[in-house]
N, C-alpha and C positions, 0 to 999 in steps of 0.2 A: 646486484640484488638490493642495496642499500636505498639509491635512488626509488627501485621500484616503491619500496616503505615508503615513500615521504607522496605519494599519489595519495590525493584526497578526492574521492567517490564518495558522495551522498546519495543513499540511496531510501526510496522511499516506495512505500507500498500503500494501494488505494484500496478498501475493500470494497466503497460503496460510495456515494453520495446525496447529501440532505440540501433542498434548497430552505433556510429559514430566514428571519429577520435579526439581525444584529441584536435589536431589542432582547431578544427571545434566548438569544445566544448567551447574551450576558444574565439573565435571572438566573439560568440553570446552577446549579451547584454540585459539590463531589457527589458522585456516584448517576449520575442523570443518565439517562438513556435518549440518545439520537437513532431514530428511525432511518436505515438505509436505504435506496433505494434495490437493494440488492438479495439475495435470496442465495442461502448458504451454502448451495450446489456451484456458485456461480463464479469466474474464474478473475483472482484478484491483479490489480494491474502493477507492472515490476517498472519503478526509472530509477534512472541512474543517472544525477547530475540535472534532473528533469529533462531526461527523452526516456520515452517507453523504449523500453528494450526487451521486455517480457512477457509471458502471463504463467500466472500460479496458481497453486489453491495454497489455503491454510489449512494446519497441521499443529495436533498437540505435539512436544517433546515433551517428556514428563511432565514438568509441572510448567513450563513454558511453550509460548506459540512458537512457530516458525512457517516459513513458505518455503513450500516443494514449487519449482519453474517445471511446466511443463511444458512451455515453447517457447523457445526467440522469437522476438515480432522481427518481418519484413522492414525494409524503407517504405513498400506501400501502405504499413498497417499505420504506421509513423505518424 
């Protein structure tokens, strides 16, 4: 069980994507808001190590988000 501990999974959650210009990237400041191109029905993408292995939605916990997986991706979705 020890070894299993010492496994490092990065894992990352996409909810959406902006195309901008670097320029534009760097004026923004704390609090800015990035336009997604996503829509909040819409279901967010799960990787692991960077390969998609999931899809989610997001989810309040109390006062914090979390993602519910509501499917493993295939190899062909991959």
């Amino acid at each position: 069980m020890s070894a299993i501990k010492r496994v490092v999974v990065d894992i990352s959650v996409v909810l959406g994507r902006a195309d901008m210009p670097v320029r534009q990237l760097l004026k923004m400041g704390r609090g800015a808001v990035i336009d997604l191109d996503a829509k909040h029905e819409d279901e967010c993408w799960i990787y692991a190590n960077g390969e998609l292995i999931a899809r989610g939605e997001i989810m309040m916990v109390g006062d914090r988000l979390g993602v519910s997986i509501t499917r493993m991706t295939s190899q062909a979705e991959q």
